[in-house]
Biopython code that builds the backbone (N, CA, C, O; Angstrom):
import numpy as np
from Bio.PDB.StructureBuilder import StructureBuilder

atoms = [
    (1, "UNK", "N", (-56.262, 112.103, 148.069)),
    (1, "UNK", "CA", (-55.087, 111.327, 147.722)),
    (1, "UNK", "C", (-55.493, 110.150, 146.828)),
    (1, "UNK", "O", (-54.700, 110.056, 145.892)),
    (2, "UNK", "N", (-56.472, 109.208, 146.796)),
    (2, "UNK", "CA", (-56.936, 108.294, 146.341)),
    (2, "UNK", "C", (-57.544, 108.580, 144.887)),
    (2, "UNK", "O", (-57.487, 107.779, 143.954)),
    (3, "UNK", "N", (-58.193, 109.970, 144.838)),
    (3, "UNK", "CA", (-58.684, 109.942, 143.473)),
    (3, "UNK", "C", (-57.256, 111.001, 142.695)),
    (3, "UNK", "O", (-57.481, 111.719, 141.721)),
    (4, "UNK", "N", (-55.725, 110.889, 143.408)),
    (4, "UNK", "CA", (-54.669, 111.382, 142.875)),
    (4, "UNK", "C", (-54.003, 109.913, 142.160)),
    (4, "UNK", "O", (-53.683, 109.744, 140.984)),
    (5, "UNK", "N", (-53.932, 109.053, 143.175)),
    (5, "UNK", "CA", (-53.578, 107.771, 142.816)),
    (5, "UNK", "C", (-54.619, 107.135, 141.668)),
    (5, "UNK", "O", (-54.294, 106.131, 141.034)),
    (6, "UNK", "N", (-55.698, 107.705, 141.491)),
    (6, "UNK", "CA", (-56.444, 107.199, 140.589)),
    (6, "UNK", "C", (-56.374, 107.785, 139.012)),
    (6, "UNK", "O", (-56.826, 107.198, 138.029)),
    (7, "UNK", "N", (-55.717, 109.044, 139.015)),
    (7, "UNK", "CA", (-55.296, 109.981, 137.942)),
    (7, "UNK", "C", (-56.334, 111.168, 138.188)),
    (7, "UNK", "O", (-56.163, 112.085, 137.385)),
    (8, "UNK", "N", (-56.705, 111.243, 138.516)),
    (8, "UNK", "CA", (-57.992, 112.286, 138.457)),
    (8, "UNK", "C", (-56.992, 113.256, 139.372)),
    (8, "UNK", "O", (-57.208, 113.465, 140.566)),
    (9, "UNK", "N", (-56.062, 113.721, 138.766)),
    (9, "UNK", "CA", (-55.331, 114.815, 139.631)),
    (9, "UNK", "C", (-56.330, 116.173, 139.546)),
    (9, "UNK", "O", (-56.729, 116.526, 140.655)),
    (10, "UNK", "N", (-56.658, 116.745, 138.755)),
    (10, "UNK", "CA", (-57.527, 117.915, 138.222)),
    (10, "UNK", "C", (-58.488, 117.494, 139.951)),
    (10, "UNK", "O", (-58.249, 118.038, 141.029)),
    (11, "UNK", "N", (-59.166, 116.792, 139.786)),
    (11, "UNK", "CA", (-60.165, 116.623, 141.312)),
    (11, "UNK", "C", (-59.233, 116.352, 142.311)),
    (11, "UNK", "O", (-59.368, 117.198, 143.196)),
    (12, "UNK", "N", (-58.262, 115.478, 142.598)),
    (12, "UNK", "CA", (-57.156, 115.714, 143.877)),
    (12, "UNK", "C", (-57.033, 116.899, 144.216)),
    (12, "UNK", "O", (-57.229, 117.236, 145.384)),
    (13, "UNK", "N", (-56.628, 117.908, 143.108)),
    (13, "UNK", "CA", (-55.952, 119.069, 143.912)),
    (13, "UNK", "C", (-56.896, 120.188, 144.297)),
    (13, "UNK", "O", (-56.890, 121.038, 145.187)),
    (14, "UNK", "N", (-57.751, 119.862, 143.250)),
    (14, "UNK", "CA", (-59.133, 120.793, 143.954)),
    (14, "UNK", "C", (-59.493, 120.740, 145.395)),
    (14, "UNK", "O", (-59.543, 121.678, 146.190)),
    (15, "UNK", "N", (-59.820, 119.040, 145.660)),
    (15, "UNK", "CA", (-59.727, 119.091, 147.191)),
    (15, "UNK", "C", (-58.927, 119.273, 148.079)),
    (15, "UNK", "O", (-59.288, 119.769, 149.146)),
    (16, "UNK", "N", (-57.459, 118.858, 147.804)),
    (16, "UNK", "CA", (-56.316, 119.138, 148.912)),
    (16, "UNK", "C", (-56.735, 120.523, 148.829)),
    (16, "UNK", "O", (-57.077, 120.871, 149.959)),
    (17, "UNK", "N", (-56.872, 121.544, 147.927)),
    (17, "UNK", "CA", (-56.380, 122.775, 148.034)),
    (17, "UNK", "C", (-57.195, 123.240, 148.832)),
    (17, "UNK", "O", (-56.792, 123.995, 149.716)),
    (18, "UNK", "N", (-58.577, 122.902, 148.721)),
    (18, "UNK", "CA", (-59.494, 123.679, 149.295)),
    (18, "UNK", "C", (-59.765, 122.848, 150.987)),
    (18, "UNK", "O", (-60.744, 123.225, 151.631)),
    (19, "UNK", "N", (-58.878, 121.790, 151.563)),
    (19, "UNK", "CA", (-58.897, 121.583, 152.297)),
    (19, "UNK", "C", (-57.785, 122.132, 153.110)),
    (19, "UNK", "O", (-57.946, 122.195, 154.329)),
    (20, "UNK", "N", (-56.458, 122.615, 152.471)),
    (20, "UNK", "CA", (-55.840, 123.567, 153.048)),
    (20, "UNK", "C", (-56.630, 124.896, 153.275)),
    (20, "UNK", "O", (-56.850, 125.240, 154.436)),
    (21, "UNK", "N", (-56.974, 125.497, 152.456)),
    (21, "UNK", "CA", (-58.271, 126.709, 152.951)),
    (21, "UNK", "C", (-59.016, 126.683, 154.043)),
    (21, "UNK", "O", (-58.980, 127.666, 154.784)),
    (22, "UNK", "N", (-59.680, 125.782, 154.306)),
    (22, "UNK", "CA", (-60.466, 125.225, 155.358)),
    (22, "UNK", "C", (-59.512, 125.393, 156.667)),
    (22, "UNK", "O", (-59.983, 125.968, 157.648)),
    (23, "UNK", "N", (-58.313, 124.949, 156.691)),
    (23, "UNK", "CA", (-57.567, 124.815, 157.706)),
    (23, "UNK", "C", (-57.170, 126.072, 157.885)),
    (23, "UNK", "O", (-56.920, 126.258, 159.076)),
    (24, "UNK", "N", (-56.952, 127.289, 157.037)),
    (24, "UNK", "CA", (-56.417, 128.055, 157.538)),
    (24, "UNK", "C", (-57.210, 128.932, 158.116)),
    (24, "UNK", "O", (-56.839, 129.830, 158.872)),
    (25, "UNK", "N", (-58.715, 128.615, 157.656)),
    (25, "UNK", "CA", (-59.450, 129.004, 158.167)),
    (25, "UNK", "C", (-60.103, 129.213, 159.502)),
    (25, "UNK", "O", (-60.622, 130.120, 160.151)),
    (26, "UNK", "N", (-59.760, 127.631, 159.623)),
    (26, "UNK", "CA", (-59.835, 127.179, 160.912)),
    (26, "UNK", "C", (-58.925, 127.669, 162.137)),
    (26, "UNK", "O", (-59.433, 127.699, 163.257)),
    (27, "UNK", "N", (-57.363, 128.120, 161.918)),
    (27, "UNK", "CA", (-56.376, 128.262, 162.377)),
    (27, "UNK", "C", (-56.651, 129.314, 163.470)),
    (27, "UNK", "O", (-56.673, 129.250, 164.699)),
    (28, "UNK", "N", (-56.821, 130.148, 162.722)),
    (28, "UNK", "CA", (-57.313, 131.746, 163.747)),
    (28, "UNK", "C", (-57.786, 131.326, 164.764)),
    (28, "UNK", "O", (-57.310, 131.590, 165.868)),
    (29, "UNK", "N", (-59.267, 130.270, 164.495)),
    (29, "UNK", "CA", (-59.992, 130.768, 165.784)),
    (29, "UNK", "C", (-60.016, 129.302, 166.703)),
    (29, "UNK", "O", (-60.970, 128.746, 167.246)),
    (30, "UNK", "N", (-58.558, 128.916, 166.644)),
    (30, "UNK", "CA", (-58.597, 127.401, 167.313)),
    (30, "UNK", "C", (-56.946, 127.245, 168.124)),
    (30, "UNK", "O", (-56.320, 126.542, 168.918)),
    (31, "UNK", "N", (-56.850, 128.245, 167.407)),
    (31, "UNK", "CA", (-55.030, 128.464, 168.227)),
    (31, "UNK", "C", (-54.101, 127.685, 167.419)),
    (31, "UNK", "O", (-53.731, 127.854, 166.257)),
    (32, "UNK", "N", (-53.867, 126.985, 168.094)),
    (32, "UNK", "CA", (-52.710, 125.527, 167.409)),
    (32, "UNK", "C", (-53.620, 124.365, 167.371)),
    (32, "UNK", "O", (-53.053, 123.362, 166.937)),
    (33, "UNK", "N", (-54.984, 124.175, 167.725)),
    (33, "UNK", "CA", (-55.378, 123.212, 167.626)),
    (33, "UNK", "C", (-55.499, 122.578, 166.257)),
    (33, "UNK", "O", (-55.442, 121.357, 166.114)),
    (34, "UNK", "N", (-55.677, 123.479, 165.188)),
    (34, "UNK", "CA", (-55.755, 123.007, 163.904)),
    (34, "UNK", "C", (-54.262, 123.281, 163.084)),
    (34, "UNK", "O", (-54.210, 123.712, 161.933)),
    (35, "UNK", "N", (-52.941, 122.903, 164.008)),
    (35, "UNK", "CA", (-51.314, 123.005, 163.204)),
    (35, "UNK", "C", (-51.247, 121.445, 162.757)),
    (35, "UNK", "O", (-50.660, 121.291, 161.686)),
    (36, "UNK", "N", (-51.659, 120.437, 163.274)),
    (36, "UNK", "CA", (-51.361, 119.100, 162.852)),
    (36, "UNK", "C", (-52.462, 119.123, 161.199)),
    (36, "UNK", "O", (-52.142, 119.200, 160.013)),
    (37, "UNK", "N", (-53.520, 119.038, 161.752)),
    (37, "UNK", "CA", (-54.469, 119.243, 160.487)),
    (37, "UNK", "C", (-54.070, 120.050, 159.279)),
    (37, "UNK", "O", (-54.164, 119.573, 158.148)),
    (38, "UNK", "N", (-53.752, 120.923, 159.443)),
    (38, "UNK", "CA", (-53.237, 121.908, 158.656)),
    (38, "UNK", "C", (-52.065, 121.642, 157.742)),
    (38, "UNK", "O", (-52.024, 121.935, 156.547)),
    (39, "UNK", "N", (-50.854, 120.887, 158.645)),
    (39, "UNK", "CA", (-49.874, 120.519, 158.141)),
    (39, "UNK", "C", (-50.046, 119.104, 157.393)),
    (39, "UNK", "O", (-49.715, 119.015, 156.211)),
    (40, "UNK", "N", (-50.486, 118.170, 157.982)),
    (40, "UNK", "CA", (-51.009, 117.295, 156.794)),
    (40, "UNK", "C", (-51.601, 117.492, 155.598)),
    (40, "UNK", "O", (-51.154, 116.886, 154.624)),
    (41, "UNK", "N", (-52.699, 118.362, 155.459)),
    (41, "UNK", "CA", (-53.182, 119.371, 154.238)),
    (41, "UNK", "C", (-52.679, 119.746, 153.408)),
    (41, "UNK", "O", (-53.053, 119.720, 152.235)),
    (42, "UNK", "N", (-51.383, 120.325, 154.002)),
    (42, "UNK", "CA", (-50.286, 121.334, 153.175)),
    (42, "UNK", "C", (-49.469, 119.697, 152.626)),
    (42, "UNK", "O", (-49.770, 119.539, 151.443)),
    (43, "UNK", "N", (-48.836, 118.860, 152.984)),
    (43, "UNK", "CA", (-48.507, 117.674, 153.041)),
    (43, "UNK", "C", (-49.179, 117.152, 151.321)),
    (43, "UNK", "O", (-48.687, 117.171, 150.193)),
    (44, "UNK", "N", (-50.270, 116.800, 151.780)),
    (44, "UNK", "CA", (-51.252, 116.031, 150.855)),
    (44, "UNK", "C", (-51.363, 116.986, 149.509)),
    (44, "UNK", "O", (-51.531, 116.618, 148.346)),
    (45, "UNK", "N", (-51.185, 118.625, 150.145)),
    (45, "UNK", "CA", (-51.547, 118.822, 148.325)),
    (45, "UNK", "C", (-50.013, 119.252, 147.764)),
    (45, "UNK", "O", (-49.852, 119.484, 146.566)),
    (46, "UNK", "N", (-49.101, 119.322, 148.557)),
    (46, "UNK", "CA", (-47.556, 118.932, 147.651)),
    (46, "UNK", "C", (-47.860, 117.661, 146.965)),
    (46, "UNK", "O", (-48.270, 117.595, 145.806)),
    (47, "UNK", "N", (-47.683, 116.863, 147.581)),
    (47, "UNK", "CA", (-47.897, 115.417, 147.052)),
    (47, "UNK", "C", (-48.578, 115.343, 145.972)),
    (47, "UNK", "O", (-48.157, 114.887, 144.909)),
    (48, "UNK", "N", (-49.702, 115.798, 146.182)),
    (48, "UNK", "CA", (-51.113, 115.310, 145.018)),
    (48, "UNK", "C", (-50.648, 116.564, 143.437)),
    (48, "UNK", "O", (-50.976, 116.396, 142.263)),
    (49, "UNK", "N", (-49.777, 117.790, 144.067)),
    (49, "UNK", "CA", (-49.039, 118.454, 142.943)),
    (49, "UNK", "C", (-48.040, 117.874, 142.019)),
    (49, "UNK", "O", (-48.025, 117.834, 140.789)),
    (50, "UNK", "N", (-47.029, 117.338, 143.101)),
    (50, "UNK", "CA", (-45.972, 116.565, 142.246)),
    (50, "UNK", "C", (-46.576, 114.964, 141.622)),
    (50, "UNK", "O", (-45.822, 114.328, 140.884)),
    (51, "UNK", "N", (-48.058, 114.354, 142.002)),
    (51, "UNK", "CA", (-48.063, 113.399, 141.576)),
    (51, "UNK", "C", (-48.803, 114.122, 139.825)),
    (51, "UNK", "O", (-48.629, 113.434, 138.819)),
    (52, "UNK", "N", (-49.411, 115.207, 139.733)),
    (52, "UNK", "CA", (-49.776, 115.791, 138.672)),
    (52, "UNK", "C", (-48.880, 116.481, 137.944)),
    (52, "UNK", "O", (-49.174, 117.035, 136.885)),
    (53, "UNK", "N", (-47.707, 116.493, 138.475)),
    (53, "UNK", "CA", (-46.338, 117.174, 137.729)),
    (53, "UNK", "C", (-46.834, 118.256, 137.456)),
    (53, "UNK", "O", (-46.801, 118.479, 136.246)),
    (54, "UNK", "N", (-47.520, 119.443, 138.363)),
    (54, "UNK", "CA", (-47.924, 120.609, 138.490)),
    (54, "UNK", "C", (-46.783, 121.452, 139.222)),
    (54, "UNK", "O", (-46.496, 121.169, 140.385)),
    (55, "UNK", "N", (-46.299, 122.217, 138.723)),
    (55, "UNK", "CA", (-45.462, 123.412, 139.443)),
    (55, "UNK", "C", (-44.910, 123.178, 140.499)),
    (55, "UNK", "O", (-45.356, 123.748, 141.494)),
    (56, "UNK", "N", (-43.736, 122.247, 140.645)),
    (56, "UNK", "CA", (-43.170, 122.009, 141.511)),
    (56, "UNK", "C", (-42.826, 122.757, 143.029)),
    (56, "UNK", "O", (-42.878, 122.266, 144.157)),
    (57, "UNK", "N", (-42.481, 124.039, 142.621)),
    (57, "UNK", "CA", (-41.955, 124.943, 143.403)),
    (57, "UNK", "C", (-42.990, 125.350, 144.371)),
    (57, "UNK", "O", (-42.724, 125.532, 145.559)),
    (58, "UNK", "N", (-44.302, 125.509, 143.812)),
    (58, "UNK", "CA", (-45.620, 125.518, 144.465)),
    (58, "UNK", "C", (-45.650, 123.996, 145.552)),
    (58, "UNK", "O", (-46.009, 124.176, 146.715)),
    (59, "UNK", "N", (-45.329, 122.801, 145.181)),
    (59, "UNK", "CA", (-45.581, 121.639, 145.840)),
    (59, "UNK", "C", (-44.613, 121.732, 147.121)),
    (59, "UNK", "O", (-44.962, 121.629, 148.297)),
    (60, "UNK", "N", (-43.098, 121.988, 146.541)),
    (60, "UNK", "CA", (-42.042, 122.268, 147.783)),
    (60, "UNK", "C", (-42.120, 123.435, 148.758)),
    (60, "UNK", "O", (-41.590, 123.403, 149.869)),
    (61, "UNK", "N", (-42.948, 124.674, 148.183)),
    (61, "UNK", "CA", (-43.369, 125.263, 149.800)),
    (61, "UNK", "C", (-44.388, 124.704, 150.429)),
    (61, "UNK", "O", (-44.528, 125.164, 151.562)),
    (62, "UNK", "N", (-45.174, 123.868, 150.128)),
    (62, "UNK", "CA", (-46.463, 123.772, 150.731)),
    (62, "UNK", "C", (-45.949, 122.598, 151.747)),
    (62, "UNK", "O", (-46.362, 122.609, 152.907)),
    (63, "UNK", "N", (-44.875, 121.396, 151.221)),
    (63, "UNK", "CA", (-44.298, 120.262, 152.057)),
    (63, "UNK", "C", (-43.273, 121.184, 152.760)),
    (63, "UNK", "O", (-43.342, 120.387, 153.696)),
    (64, "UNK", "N", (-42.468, 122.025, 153.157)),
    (64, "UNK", "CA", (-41.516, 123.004, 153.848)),
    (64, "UNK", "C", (-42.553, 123.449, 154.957)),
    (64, "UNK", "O", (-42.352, 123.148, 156.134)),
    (65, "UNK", "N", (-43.620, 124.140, 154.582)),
    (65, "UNK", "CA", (-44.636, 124.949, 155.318)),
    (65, "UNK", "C", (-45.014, 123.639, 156.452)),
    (65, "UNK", "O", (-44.722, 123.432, 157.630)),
    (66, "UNK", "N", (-45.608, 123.094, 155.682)),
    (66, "UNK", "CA", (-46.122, 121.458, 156.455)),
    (66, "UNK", "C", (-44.956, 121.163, 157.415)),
    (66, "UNK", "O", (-45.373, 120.932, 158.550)),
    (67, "UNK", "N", (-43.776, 121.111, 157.308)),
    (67, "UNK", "CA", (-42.183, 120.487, 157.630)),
    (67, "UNK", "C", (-42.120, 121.712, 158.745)),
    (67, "UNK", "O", (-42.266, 121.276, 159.887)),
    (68, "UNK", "N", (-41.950, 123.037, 158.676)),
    (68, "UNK", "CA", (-42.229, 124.099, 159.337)),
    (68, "UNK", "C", (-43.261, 123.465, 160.862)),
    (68, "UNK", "O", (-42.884, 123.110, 161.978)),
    (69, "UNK", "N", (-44.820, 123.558, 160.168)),
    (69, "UNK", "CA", (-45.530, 122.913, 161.130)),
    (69, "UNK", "C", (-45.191, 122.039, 162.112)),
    (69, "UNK", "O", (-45.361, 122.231, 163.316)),
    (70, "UNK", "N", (-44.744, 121.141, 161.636)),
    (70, "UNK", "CA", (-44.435, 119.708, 162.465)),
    (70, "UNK", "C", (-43.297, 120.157, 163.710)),
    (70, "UNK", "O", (-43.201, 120.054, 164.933)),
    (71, "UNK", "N", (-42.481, 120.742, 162.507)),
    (71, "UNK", "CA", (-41.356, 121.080, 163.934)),
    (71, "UNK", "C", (-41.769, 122.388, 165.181)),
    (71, "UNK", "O", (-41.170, 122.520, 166.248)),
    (72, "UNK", "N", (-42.913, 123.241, 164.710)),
    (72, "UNK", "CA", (-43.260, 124.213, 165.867)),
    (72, "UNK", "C", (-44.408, 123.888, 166.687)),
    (72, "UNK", "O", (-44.878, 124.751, 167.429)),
    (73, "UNK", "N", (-45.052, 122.380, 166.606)),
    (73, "UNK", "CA", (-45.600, 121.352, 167.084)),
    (73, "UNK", "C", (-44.781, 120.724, 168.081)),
    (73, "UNK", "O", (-44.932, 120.747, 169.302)),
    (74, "UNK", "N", (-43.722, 120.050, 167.265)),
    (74, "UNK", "CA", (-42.604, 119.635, 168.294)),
    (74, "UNK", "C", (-41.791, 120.237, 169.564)),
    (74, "UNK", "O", (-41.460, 119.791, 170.663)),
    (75, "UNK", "N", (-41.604, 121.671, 168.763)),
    (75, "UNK", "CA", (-40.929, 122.465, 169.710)),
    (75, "UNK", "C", (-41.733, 123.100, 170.989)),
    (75, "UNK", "O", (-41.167, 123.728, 171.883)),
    (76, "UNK", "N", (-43.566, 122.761, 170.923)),
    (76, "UNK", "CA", (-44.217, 123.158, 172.150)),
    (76, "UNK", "C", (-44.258, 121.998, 172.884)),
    (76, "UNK", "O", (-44.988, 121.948, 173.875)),
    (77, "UNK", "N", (-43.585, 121.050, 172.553)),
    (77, "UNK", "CA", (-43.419, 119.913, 173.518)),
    (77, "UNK", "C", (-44.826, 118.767, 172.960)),
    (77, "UNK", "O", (-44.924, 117.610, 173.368)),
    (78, "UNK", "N", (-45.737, 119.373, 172.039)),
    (78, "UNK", "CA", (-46.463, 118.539, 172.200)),
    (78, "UNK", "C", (-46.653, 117.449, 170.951)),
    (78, "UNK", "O", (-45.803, 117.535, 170.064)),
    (79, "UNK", "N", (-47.966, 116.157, 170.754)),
    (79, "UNK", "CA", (-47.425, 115.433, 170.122)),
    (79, "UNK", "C", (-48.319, 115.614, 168.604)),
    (79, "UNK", "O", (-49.539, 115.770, 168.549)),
    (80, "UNK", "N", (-47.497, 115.558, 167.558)),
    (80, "UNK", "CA", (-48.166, 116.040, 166.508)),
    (80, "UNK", "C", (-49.105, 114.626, 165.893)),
    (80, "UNK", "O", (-48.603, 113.556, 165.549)),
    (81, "UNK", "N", (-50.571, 114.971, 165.873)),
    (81, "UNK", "CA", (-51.258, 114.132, 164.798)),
    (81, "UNK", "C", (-50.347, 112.629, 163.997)),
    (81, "UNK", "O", (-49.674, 112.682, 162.968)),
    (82, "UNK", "N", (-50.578, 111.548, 164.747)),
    (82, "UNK", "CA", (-50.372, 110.274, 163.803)),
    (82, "UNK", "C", (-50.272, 110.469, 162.838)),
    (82, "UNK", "O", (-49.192, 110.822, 162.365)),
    (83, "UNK", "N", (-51.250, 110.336, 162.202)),
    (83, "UNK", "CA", (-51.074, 110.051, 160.470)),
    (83, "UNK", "C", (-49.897, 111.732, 160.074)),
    (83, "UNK", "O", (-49.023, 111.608, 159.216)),
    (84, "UNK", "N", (-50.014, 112.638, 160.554)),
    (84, "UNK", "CA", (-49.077, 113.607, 160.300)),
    (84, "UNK", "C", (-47.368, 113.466, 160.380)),
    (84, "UNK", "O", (-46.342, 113.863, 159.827)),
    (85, "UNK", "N", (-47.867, 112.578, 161.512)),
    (85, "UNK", "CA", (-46.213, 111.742, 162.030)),
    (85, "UNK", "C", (-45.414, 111.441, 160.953)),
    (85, "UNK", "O", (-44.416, 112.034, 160.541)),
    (86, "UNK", "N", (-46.341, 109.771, 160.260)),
    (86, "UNK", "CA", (-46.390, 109.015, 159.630)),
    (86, "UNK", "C", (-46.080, 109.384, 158.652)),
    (86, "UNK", "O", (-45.190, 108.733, 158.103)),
    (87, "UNK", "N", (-46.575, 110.472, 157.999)),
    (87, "UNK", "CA", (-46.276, 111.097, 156.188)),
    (87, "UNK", "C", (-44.928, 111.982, 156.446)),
    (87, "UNK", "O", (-43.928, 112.110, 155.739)),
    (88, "UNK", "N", (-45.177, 112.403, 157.389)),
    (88, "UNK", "CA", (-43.417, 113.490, 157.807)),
    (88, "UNK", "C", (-41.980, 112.303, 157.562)),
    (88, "UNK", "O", (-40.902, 112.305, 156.969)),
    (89, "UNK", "N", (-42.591, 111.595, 158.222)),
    (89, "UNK", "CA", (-41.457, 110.347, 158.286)),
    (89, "UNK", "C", (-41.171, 109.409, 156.870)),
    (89, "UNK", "O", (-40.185, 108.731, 156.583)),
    (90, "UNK", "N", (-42.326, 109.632, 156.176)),
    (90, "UNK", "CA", (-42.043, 109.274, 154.842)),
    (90, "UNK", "C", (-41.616, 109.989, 153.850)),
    (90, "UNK", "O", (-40.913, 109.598, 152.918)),
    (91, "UNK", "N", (-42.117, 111.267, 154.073)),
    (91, "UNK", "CA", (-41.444, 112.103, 153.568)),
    (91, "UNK", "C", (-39.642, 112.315, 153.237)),
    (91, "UNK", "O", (-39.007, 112.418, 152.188)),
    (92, "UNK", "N", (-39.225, 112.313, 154.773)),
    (92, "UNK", "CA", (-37.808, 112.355, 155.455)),
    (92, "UNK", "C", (-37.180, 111.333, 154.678)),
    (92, "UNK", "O", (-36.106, 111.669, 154.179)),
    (93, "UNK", "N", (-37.629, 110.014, 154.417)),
    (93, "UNK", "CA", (-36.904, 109.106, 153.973)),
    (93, "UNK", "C", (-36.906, 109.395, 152.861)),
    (93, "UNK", "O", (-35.766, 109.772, 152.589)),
    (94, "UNK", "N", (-37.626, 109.454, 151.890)),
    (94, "UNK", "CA", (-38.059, 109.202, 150.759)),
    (94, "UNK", "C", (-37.172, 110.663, 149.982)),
    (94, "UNK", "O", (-37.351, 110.865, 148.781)),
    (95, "UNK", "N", (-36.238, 111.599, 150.802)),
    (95, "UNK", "CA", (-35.925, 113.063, 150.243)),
    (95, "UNK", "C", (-34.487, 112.753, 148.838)),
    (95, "UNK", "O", (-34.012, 113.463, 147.952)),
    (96, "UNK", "N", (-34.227, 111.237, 149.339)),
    (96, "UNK", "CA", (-32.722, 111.169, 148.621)),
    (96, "UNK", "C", (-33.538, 110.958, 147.034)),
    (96, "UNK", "O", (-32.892, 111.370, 146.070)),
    (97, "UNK", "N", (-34.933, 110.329, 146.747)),
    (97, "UNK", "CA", (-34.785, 109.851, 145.703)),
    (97, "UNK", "C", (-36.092, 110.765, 145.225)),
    (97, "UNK", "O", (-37.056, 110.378, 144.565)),
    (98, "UNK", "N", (-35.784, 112.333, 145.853)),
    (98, "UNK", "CA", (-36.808, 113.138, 145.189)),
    (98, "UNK", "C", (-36.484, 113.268, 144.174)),
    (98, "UNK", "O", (-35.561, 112.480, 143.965)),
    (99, "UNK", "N", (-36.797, 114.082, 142.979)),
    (99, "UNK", "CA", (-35.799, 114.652, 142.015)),
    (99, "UNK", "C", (-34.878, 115.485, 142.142)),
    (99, "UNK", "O", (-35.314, 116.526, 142.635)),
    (100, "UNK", "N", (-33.109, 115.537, 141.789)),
    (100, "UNK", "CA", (-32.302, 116.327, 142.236)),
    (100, "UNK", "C", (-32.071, 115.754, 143.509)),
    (100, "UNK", "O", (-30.926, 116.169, 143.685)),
    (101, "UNK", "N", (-32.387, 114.981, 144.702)),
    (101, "UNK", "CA", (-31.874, 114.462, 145.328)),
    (101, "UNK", "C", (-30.702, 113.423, 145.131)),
    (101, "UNK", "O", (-30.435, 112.938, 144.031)),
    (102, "UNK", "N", (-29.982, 113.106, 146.374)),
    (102, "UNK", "CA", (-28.624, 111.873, 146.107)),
    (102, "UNK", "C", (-29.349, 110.771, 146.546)),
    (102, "UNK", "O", (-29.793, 110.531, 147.669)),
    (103, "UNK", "N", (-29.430, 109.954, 145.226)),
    (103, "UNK", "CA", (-29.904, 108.432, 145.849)),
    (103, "UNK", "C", (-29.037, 107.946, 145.983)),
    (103, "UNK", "O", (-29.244, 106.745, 145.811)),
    (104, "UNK", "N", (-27.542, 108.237, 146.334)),
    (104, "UNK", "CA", (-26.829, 106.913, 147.291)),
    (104, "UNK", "C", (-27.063, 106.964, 148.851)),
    (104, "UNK", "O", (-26.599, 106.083, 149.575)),
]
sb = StructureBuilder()
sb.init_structure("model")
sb.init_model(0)
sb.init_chain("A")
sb.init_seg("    ")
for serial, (resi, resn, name, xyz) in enumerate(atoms, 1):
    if name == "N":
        sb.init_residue(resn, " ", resi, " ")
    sb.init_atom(name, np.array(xyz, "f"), 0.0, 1.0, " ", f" {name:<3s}", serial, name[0])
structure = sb.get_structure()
């Protein structure tokens, strides 16, 4: 995220991406232990896409998928990853003044 905020998107998304890989990697053989991780991942490289104005449509499944996550986290009763919280919730707010969103 930091070297996205820095412009170096070309290296941001290399890593989000390949840190989503990692996670899904991870997924199989950990159960749900790696759905918070995972979904932040998916999270971070929407983000780090739309901050590179890379293929949008690619960025909005990966934050849906992530959004997906959070809520089948929620729905086992249990509590999803802080910082996962935290970006979901910024996310949520932040939807009116996506593009094509209603900012009133």
């Amino acid at each position: 995220m930091l070297a996205s905020v820095l412009g170096q998107h070309d290296l941001a998304l290399t890593h989000t991406a390949r840190s989503v890989e990692l996670y899904r990697e991870l997924l199989p053989r950990g159960g749900t232990e790696y759905d918070s991780g995972l979904g932040l991942a998916l999270c971070r490289y929407g983000l780090v896409r739309i901050a590179a104005d890379r293929d949008w449509l690619v960025a909005a499944e990966a934050i849906m998928e992530a959004l997906g996550r959070y809520g089948e986290i929620e729905r086992r009763g249990e509590a999803p990853d802080e910082e996962f919280t935290t970006l979901v919730g910024s996310l949520m707010r932040s939807e009116a003044v996506a593009p094509g969103g209603n900012e009133e």
